[in-house]
C-alpha positions in Angstrom: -70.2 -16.7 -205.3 -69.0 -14.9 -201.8 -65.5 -13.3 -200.5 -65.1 -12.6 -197.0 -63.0 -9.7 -195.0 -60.3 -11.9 -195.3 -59.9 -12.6 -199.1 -61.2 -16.2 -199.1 -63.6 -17.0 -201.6 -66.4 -19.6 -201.9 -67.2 -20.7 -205.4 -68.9 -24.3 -206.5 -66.7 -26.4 -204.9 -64.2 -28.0 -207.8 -61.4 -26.3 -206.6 -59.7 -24.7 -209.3 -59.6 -21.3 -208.1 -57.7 -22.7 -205.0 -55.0 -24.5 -207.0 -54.1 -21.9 -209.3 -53.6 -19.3 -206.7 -51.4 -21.8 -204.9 -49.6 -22.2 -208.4 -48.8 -18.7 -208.5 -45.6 -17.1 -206.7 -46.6 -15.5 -203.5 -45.6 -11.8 -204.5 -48.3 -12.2 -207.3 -51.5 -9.8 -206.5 -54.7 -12.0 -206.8 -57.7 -9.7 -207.1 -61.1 -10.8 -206.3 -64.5 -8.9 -207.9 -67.6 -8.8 -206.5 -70.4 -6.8 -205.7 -70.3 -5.0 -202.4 -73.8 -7.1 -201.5 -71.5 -10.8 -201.9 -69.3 -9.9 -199.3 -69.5 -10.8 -196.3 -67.9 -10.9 -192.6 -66.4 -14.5 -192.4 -66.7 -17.8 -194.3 -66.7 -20.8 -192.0 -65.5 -23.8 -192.6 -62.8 -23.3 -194.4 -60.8 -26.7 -195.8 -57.0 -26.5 -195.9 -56.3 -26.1 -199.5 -58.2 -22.7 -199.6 -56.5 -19.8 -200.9 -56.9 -16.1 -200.6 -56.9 -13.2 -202.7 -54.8 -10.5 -201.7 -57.1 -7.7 -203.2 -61.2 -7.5 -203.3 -62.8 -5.0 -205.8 -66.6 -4.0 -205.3 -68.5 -1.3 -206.9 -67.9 0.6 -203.5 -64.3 -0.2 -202.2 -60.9 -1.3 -202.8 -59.6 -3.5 -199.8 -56.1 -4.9 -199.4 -56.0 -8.2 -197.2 
């Protein structure tokens, strides 16, 4: 639904977004699409099993957290 700055990511809450990435070795590149309007500053709270992306793609930009 939303990224932030930061590559974190909130969806509908199940999780499974989250697990997969933590699944995945840590030299895998994890790319996040959105459009440039869902992305905001910073998402707060965030829980401890969240997971970032390393890349976010919009319609505008390419950013590398």
């Amino acid at each position: 639904l939303l990224f932030d700055l930061k590559g974190y990511r909130l969806g509908k809450g199940k999780g499974y977004y989250d697990k997969l990435i933590a699944r995945l070795s840590k030299s895998t590149k994890t790319l996040g699409i959105i459009p440039e309007h869902f992305l905001v500053n910073k998402l707060e709270p965030l829980d401890s099993w969240d997971e970032p992306v390393k890349v976010i793609a919009t319609e505008k930009r390419i950013l590398e957290i």
